[in-house]
Biopython code that builds the backbone (N, CA, C, O; Angstrom):
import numpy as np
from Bio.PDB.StructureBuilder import StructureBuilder

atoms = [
    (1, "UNK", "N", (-24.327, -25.145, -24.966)),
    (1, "UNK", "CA", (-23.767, -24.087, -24.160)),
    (1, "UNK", "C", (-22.275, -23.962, -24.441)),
    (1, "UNK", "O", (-21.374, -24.769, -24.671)),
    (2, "UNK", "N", (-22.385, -22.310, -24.306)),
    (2, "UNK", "CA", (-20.585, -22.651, -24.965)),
    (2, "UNK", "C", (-19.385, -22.869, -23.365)),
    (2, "UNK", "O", (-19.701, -22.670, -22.192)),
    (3, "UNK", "N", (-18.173, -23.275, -23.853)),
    (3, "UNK", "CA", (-17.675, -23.553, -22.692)),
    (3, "UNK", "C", (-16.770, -22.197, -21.921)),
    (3, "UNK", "O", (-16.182, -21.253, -22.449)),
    (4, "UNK", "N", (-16.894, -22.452, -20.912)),
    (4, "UNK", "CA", (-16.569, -21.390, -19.851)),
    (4, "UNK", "C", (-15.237, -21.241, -19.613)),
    (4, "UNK", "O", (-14.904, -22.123, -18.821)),
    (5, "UNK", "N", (-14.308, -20.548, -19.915)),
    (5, "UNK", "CA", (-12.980, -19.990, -19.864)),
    (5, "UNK", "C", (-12.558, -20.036, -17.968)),
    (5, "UNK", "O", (-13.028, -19.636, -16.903)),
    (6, "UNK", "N", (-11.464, -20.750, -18.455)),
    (6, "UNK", "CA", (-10.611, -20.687, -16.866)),
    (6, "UNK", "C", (-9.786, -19.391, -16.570)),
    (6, "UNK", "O", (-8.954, -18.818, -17.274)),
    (7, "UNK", "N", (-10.174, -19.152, -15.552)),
    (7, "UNK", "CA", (-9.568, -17.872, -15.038)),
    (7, "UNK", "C", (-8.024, -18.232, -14.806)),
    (7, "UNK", "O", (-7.904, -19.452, -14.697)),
    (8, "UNK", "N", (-7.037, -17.679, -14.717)),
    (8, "UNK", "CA", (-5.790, -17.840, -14.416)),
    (8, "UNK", "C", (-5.348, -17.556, -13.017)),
    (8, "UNK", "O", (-5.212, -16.355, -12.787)),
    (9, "UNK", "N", (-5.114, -18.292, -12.119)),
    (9, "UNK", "CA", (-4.716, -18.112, -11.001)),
    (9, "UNK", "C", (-2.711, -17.740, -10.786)),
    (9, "UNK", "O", (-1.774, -18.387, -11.253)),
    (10, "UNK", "N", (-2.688, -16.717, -10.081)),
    (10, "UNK", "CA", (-1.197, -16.510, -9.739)),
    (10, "UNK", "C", (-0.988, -18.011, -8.808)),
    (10, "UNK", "O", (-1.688, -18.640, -8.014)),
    (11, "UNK", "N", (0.679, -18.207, -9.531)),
    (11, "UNK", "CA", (1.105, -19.497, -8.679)),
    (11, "UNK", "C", (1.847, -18.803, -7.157)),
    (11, "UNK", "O", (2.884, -18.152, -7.030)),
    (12, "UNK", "N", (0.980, -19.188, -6.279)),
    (12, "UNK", "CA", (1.467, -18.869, -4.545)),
    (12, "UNK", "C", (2.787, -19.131, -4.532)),
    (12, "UNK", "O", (3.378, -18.565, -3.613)),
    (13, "UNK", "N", (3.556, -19.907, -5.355)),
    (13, "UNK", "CA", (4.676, -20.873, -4.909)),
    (13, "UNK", "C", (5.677, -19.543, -5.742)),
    (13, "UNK", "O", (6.292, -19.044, -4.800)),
    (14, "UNK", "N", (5.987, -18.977, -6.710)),
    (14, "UNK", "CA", (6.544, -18.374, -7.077)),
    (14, "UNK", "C", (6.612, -17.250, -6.485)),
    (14, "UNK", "O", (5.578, -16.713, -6.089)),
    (15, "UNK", "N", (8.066, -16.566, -6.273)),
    (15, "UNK", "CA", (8.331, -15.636, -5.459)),
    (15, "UNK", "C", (8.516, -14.417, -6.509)),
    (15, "UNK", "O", (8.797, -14.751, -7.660)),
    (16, "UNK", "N", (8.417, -13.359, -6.291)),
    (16, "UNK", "CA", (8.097, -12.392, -7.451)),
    (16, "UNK", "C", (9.760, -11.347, -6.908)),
    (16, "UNK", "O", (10.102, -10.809, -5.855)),
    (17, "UNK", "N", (10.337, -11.476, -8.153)),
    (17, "UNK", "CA", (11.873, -10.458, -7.692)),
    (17, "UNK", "C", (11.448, -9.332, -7.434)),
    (17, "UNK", "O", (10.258, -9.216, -7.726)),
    (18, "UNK", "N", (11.901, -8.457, -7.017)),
    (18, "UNK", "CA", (11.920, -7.065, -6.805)),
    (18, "UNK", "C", (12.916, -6.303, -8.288)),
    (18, "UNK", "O", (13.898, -6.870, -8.768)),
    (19, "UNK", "N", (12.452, -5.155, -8.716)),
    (19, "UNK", "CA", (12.983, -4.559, -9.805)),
    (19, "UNK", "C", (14.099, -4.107, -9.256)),
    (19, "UNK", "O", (13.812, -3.701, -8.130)),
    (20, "UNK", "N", (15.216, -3.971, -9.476)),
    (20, "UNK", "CA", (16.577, -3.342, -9.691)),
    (20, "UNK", "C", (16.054, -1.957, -9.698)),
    (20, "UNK", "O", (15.007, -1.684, -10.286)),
    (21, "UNK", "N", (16.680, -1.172, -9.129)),
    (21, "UNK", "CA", (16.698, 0.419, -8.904)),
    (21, "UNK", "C", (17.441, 0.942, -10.287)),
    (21, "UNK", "O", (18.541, 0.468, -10.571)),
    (22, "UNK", "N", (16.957, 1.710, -10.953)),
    (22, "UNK", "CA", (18.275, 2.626, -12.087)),
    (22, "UNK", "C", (19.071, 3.066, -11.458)),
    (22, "UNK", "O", (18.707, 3.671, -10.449)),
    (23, "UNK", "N", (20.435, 2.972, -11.744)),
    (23, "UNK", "CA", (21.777, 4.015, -11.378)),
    (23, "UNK", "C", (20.862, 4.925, -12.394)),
    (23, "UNK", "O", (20.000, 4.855, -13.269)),
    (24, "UNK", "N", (22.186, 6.391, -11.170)),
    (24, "UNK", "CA", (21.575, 7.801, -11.917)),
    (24, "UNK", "C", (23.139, 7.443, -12.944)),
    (24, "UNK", "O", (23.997, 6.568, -12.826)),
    (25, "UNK", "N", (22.964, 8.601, -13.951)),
    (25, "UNK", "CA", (23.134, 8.909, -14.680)),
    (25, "UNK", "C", (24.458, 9.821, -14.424)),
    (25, "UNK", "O", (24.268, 10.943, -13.955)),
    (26, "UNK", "N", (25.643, 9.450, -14.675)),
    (26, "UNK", "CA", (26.731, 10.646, -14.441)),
    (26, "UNK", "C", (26.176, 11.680, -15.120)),
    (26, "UNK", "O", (25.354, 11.575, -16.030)),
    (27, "UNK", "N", (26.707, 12.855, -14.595)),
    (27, "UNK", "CA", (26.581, 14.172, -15.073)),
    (27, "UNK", "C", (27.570, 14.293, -16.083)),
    (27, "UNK", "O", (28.471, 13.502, -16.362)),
    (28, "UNK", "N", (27.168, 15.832, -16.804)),
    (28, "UNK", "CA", (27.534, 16.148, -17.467)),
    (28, "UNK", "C", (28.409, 17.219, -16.964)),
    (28, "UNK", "O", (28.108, 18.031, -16.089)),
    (29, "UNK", "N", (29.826, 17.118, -17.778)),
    (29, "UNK", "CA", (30.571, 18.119, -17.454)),
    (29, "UNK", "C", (30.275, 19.683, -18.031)),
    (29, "UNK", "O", (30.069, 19.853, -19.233)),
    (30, "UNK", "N", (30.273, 20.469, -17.365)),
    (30, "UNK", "CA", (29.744, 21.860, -18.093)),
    (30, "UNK", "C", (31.190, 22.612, -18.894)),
    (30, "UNK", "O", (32.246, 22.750, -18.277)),
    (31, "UNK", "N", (31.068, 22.917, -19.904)),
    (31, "UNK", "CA", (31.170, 23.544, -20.731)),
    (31, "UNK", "C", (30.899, 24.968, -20.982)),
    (31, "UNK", "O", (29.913, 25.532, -20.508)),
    (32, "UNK", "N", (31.931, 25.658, -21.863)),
    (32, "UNK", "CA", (31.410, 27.505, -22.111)),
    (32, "UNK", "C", (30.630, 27.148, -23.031)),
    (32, "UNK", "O", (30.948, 26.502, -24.030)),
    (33, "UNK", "N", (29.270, 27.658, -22.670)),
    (33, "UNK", "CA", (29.086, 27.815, -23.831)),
    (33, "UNK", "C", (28.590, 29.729, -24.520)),
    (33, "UNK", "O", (29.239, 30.752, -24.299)),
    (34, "UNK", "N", (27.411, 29.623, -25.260)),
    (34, "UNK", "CA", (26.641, 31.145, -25.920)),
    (34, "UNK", "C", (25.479, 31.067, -25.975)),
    (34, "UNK", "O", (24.751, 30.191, -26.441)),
    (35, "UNK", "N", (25.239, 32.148, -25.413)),
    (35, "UNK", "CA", (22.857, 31.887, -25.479)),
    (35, "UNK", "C", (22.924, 32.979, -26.434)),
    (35, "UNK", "O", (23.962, 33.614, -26.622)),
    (36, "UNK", "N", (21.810, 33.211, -27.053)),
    (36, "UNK", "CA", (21.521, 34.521, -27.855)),
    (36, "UNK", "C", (20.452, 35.040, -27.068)),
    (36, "UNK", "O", (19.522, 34.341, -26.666)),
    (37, "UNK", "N", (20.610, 36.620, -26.775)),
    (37, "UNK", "CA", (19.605, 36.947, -26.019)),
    (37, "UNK", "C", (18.626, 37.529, -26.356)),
    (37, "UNK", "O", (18.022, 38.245, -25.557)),
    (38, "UNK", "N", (18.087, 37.308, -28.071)),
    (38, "UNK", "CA", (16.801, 37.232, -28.540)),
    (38, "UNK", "C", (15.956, 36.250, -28.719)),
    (38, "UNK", "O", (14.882, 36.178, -28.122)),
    (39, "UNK", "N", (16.534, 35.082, -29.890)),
    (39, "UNK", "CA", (15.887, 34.094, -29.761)),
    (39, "UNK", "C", (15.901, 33.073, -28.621)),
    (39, "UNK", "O", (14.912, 32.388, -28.358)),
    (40, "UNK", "N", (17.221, 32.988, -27.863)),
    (40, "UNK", "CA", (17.663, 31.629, -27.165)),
    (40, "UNK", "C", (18.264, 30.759, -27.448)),
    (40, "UNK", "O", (18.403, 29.990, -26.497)),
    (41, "UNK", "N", (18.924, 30.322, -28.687)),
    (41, "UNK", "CA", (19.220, 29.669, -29.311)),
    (41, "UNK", "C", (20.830, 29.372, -28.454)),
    (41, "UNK", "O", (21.732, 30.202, -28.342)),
    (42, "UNK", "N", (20.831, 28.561, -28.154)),
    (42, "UNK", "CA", (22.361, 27.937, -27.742)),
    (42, "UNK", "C", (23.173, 27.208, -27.924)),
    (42, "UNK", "O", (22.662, 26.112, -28.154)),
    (43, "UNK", "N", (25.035, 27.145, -27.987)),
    (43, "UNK", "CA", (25.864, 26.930, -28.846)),
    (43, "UNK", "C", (26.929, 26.747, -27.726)),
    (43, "UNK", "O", (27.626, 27.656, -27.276)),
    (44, "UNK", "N", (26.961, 25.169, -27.257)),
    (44, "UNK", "CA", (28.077, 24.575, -26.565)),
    (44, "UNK", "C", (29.262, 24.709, -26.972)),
    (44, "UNK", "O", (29.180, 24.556, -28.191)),
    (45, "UNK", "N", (30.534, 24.940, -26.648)),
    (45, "UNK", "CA", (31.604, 25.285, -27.059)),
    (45, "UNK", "C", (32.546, 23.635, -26.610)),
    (45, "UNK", "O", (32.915, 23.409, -25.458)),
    (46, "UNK", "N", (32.725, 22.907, -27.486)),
    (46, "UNK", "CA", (33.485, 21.687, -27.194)),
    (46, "UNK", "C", (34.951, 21.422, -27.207)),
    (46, "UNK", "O", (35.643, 20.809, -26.395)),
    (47, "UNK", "N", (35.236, 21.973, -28.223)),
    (47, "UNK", "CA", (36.906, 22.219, -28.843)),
    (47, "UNK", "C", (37.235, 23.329, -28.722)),
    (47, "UNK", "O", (36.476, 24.197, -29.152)),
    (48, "UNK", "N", (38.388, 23.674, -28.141)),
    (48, "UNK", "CA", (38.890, 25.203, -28.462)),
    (48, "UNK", "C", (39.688, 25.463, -29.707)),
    (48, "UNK", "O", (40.482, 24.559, -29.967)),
    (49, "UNK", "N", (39.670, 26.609, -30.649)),
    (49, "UNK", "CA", (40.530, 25.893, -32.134)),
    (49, "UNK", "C", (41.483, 26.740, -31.782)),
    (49, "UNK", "O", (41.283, 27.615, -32.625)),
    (50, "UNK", "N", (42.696, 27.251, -30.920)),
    (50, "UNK", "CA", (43.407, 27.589, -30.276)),
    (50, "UNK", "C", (44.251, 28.739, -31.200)),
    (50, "UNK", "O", (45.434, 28.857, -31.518)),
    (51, "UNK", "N", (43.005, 29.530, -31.465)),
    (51, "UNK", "CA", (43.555, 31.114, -32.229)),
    (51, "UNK", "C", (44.081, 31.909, -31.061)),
    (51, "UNK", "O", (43.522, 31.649, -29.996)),
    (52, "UNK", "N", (44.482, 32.294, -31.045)),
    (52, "UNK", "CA", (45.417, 33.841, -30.413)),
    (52, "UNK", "C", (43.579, 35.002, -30.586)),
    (52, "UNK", "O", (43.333, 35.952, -29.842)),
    (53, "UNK", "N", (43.248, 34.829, -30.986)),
    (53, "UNK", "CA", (42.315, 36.115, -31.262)),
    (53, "UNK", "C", (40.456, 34.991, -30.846)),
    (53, "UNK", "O", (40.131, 33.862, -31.214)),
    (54, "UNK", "N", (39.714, 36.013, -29.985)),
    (54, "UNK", "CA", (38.367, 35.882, -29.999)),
    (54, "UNK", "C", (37.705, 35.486, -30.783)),
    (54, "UNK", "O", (37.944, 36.054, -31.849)),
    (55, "UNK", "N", (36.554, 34.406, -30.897)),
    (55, "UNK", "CA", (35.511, 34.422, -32.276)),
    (55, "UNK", "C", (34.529, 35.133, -31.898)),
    (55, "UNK", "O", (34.518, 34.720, -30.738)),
    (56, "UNK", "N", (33.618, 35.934, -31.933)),
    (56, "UNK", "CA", (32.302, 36.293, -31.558)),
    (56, "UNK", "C", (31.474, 35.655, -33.007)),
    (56, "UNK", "O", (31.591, 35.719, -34.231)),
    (57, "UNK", "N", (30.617, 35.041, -32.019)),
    (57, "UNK", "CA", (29.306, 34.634, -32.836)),
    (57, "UNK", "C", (28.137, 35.211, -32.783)),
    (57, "UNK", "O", (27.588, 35.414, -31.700)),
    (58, "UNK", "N", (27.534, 35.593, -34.069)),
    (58, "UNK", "CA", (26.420, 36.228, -34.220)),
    (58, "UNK", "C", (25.212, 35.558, -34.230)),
    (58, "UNK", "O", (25.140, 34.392, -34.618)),
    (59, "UNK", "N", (24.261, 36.183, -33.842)),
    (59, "UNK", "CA", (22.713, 35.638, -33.796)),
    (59, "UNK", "C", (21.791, 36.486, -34.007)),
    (59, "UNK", "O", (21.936, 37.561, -33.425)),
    (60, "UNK", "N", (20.550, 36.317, -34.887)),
    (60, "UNK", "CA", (19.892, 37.374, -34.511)),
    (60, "UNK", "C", (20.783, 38.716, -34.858)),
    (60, "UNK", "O", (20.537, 39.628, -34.069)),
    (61, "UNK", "N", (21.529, 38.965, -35.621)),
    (61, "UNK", "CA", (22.140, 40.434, -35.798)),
    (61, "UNK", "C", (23.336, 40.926, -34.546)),
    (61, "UNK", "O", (24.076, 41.909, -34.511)),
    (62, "UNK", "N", (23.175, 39.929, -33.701)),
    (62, "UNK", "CA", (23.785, 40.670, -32.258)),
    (62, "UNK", "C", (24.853, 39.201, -31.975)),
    (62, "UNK", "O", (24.567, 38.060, -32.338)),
    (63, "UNK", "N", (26.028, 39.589, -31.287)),
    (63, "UNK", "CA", (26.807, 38.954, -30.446)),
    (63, "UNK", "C", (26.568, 38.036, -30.027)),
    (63, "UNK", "O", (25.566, 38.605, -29.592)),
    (64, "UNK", "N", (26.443, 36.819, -29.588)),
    (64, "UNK", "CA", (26.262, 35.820, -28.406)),
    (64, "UNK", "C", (26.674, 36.059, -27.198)),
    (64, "UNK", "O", (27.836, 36.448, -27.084)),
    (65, "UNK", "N", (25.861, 35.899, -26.005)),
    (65, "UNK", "CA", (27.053, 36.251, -24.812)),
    (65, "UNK", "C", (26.902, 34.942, -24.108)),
    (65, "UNK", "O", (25.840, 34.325, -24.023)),
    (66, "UNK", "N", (28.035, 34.573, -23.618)),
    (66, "UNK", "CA", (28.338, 33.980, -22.397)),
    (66, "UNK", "C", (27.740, 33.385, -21.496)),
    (66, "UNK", "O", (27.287, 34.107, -20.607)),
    (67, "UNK", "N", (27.474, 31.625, -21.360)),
    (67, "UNK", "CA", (26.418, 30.907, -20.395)),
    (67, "UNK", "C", (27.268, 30.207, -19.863)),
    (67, "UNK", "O", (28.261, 30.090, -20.581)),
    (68, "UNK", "N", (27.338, 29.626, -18.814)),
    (68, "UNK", "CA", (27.679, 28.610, -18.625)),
    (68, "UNK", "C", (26.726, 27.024, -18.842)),
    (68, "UNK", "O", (25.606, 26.958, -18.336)),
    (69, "UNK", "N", (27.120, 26.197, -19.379)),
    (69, "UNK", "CA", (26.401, 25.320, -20.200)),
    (69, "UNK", "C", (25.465, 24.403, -19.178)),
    (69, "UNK", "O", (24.719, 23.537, -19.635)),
]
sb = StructureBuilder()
sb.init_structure("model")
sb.init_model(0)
sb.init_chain("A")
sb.init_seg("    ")
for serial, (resi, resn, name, xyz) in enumerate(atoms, 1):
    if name == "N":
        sb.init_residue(resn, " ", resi, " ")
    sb.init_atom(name, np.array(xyz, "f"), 0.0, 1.0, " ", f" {name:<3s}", serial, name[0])
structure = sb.get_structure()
């Protein structure tokens, strides 16, 4: 006869920790950014390159407009 496997008993005596909660996550600071309002495609604005004059970015044939990020 083959021999019979011992079951594993939890030890009573050991106290089981409790998990630590996650900190959330700081946020993110928002940013300008550009949606395109055909495809969707969006374009965070990080650096300003500090021209005197507008860039407009194109998408899709058309302008980008204005999201907040």
């Amino acid at each position: 006869m083959p021999a019979k496997a011992k079951k594993k008993v939890a030890n009573p005596k050991k106290a089981v920790k409790p998990k630590k909660a996650a900190k959330p996550k700081a946020r993110a600071k928002k940013q300008p950014g550009l949606e395109c309002g055909v495809c969707g495609y969006r374009v965070v604005v990080d650096q300003a390159c500090g021209c005197v004059e507008e860039h407009t970015l194109l998408c899709c044939g058309q302008p980008m407009a204005k999201k907040s990020a």
